[in-house]
C-alpha positions in Angstrom: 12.1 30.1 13.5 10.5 27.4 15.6 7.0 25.8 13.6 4.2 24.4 14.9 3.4 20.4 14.6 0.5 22.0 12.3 3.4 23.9 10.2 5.4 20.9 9.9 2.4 18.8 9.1 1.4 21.5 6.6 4.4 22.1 4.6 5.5 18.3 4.6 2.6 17.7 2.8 2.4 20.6 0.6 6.0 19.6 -0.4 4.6 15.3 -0.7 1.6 16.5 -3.4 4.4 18.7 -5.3 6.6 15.9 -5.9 3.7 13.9 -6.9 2.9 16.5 -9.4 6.8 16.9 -10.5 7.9 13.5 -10.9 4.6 12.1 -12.6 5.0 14.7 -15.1 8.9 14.4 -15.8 7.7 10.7 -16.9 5.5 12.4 -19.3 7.8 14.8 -20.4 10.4 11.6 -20.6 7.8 9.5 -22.5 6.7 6.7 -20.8 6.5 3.3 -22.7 4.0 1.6 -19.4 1.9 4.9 -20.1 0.5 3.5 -23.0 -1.5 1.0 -21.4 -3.2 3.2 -19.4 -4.2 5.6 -22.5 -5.3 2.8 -23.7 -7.8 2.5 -21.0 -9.6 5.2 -23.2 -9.3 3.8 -26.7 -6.4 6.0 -27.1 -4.0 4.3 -29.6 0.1 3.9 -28.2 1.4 6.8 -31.1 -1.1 9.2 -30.0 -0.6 8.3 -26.8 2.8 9.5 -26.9 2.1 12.3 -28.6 0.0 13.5 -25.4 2.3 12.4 -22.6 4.7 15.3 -22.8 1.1 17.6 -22.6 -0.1 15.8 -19.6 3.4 15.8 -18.4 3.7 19.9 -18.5 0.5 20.1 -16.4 1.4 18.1 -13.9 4.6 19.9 -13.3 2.9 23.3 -13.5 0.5 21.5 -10.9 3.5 21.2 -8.5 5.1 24.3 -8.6 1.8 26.0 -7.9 1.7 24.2 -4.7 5.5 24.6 -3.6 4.4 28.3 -4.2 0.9 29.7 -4.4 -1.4 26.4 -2.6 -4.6 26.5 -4.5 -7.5 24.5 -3.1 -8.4 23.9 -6.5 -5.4 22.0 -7.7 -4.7 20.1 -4.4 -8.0 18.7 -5.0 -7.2 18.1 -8.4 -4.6 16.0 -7.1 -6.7 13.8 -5.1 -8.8 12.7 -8.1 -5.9 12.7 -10.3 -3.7 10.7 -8.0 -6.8 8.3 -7.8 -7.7 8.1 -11.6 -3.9 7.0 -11.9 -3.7 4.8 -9.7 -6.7 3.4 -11.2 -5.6 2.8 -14.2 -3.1 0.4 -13.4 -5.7 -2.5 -12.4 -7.7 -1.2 -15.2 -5.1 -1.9 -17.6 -4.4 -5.5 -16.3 -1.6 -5.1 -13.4 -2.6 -6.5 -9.9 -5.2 -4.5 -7.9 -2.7 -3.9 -5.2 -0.7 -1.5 -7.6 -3.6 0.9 -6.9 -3.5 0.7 -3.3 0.0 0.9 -3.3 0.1 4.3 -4.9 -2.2 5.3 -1.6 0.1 8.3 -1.2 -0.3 10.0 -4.3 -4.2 10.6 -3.2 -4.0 10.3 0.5 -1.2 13.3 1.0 -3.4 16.0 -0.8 -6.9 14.4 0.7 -5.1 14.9 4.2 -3.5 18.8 3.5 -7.1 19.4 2.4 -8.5 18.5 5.9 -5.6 20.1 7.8 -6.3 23.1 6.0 -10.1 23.4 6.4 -11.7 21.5 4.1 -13.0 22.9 0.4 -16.0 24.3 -0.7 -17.4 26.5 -3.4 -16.8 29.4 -1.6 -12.8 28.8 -1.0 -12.1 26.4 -3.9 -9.6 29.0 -5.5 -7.9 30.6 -2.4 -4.9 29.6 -1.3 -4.1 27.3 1.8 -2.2 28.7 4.5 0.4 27.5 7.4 -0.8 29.5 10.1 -4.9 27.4 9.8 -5.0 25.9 13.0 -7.6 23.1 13.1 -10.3 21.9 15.2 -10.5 18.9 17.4 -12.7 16.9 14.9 -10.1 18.2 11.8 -7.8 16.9 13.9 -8.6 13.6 14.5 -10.1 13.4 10.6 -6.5 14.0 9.8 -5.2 11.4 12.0 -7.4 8.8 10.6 -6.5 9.9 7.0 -3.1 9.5 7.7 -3.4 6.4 9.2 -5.7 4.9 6.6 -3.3 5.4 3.7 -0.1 4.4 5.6 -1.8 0.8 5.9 -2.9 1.1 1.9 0.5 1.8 1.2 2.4 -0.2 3.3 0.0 -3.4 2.9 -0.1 -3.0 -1.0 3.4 -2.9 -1.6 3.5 -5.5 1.0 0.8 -7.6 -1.2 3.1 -6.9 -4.5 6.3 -8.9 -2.4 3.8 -11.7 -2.0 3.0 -12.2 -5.3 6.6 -11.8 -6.3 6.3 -8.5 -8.2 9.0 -9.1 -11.1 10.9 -5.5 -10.7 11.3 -6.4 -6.5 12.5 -9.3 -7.6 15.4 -7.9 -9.6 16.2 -5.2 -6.9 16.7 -8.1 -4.6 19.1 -9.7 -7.0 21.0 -6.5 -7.7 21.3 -6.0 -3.9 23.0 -9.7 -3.9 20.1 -12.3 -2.2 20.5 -15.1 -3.4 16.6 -16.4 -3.0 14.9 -13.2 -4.0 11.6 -14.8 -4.2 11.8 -15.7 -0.3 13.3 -12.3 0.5 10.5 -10.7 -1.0 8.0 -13.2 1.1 9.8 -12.1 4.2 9.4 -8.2 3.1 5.8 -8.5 1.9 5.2 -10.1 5.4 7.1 -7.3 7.5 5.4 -4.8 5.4 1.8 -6.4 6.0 2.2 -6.6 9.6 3.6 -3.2 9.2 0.6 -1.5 7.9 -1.5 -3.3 10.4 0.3 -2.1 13.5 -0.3 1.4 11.8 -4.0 0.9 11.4 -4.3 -0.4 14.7 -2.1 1.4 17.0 1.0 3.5 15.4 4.0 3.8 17.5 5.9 7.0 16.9 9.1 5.1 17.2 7.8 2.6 14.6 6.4 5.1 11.8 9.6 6.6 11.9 11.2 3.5 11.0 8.5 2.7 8.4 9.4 5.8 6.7 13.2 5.2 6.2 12.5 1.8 5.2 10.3 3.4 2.5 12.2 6.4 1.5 15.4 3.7 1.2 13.1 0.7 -0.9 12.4 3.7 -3.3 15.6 3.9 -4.1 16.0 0.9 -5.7 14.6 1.2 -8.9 17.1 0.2 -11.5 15.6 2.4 -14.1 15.2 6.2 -13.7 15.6 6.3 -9.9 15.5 9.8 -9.1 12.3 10.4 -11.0 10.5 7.3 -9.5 11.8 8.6 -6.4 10.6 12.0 -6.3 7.2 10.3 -8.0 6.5 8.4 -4.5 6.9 12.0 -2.5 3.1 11.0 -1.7 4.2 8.0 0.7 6.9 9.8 2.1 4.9 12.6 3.2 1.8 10.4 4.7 4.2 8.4 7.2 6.3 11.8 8.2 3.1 13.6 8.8 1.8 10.8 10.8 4.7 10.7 12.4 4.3 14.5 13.7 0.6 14.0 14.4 2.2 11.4 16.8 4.0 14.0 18.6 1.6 15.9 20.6 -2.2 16.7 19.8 -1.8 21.0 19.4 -5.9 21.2 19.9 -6.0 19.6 23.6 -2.4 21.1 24.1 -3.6 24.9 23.4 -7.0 23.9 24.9 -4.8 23.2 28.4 -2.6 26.4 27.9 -6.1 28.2 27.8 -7.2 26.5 30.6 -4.5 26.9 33.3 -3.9 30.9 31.8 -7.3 31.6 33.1 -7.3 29.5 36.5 -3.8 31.8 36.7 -5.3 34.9 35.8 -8.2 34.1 37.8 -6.5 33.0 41.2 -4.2 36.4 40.4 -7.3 38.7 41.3 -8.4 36.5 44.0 -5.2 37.7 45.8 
């Protein structure tokens, strides 16, 4: 079965926002000692606050398997506030402001399936999203921009985090045997920067692809509950691939061409 860029676009996504949803909740679930600062944010004391995170943690998870398997408008826009209030939190609670833009994904990747998929409204809020939604020229290039946009949040603020040597980077750059992590993590905040600007700018296909390795690989190095942290960052992942395929070929102008020379065919054909 051969897809569409729009398929692949479409269920990249869709699979980004459920592993948002899935790993954000198995922290829950797993009880998160760092969560307690950001229930504090709302006067909610650190036992209670434990109490609730296996609660929140069961939505979030029911969230994502909803949209591996029945896409609701609804909860993929659900995700776009709840992957911002998250991120949020984080400078709220006293962590550097570029914590929030780093988590750019994690709002960015249902924002742009949204505007693939038409948009929401009152009207649609609880049908489900489908593959086979082809958008318009303006969707298009809404979605292009989206993409673009949170590719340079999250490249820049994790970038920004190297710069002002983040103390976990610093320890993955000892376990990974630099000697000078501090200046290894200048050199990597700098590549990352420049990075996210080239994105913003002018994306090269070539170069987003390697932009999304090097982040699918930095994710990996978490010394504490990888997989979960991993699976957590789906949202960055999915931005840069789709980007990547929005890089390929623009399927509006493309179809709008195959229209164009079927009819100067068809139309030369009873000429003769």
């Amino acid at each position: 079965m051969k897809f569409t860029v729009e398929q692949k676009i479409h269920y990249t996504l869709r699979i980004a926002c459920a592993m948002c949803f899935i790993g954000h909740g198995s922290f829950g679930i797993i009880g998160k000692e760092i969560w307690t600062n950001y229930f504090a944010v709302f006067g909610i004391r650190h036992d209670t606050a434990f109490q609730l995170m296996p609660y929140v943690g069961a939505i979030d998870i029911l969230c994502g398997i909803i949209i591996l398997f029945y896409p609701i408008r609804a909860v993929i826009f659900w995700l776009v506030i709840w992957g911002m209030v998250t991120a949020l939190l984080r400078p709220l609670s006293g962590e550097p402001y570029p914590e929030f833009i780093e988590r750019a994904g994690n709002f960015g990747a249902p924002l742009a399936l949204l505007i693939l998929s038409g948009g929401i409204n009152f009207k649609n809020i609880f049908s489900p999203i489908s593959p086979f939604v082809f958008p318009k020229e303006k969707a298009w290039s809404n979605l292009r921009l989206c993409l673009q946009f949170a590719a340079f949040l999250l490249l820049s603020g994790h970038g920004w985090l190297n710069l002002i040597d983040k103390s976990s980077l610093l320890g993955e750059y000892r376990l990974l045997g630099f000697d000078h992590p501090a200046q290894t993590a200048l050199v990597a905040g700098l590549f990352e920067i420049l990075a996210a600007i080239s994105i913003l700018i002018r994306p090269l296909r070539s170069a987003v692809l390697f932009f999304f390795i090097w982040k699918m690989a930095g994710e990996l190095l978490y010394p504490h509950d990888e997989l979960f942290e991993f699976i957590e960052r789906g949202g960055s992942y999915g931005i840069l691939l789709a980007l990547w395929f929005t890089l390929e070929i623009n399927p509006v102008l493309k179809r709008k061409d195959e229209r164009f020379f079927a009819t100067n065919f068809l139309m030369n054909s009873k000429r003769r």
